[in-house]
C-alpha positions in Angstrom: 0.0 0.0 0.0 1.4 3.2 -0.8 0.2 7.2 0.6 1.5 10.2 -0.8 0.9 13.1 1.6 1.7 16.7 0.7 3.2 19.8 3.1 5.6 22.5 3.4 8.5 22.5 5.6 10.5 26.0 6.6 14.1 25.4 7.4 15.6 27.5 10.8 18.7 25.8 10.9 21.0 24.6 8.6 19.2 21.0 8.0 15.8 20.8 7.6 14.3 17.1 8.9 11.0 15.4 8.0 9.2 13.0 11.3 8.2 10.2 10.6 5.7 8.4 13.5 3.7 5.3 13.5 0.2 4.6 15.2 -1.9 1.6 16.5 -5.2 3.9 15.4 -5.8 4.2 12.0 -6.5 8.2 11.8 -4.6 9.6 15.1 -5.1 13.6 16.0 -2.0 14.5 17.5 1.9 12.9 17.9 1.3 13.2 21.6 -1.4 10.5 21.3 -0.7 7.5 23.8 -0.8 5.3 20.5 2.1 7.4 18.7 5.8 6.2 18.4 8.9 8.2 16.8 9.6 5.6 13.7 12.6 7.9 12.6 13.7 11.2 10.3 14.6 11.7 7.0 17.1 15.1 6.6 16.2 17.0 3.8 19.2 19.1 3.8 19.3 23.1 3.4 15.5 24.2 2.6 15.6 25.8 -1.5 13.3 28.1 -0.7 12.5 31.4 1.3 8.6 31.2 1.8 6.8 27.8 2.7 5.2 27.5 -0.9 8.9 27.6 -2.5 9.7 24.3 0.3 6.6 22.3 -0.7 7.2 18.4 -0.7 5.9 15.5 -1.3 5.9 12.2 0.9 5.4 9.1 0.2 4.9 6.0 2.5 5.5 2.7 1.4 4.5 -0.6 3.6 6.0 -3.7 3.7 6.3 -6.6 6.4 8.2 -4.5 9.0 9.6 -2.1 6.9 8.3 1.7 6.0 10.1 3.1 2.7 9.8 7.2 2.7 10.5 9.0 -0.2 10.3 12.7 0.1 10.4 15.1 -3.0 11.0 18.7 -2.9 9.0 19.8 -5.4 11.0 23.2 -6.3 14.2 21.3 -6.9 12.6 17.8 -7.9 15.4 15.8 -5.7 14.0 12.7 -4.5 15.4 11.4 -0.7 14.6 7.9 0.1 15.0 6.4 3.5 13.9 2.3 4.6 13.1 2.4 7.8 12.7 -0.8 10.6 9.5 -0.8 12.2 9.8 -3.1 15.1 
C-alpha cells in the first residue's frame, strides 16, 4: 500500500528534517497521542526556498512486512530522498 501526503516545511537551521511516526489507530489527531511512536527522520538538507510555498514536498509511504520506505520530493528542486526504515 502506498500514501503520498503533501506539506511544506520552513528550514531555521542549517538542515531541515522530516518525522516520521507510526500509530496503533488508524487516523490519530496528534503525535502526543498514547498510540504514537517516533519511527525515525529523513534530513532534507538546506531548505531551497524562502517562503513555505517555494519548500513544498511530497511524501510518500510505502508498507512492507516490517519495513516503512519514505521517499520525500521537494518539489522546487525535484530531488527525491529515500530512507527504509525498521519498524519493530
Amino acid at each position: 500500500m502506498d500514501i503520498k501526503t503533501t506539506n511544506s516545511v520552513m528550514c531555521k537551521d542549517d538542515i531541515t528534517v522530516t518525522s516520521i511516526y507510526a500509530s496503533t489507530e488508524r487516523d490519530p489527531k496528534y503525535i502526543t497521542d498514547p498510540s504514537c511512536r517516533f519511527v525515525g527522520e529523513l534530513e532534507l538538507g538546506e531548505a531551497p526556498g524562502e517562503t513555505e510555498d517555494e519548500n513544498e514536498i511530497e511524501k510518500y509511504f510505502a508498507f512492507g512486512d516490517t519495513e516503512l520506505k519514505v521517499s520525500v520530493k521537494i518539489l522546487k528542486t525535484g530531488q527525491v530522498l529515500t530512507k527504509i526504515m525498521d519498524c519493530l
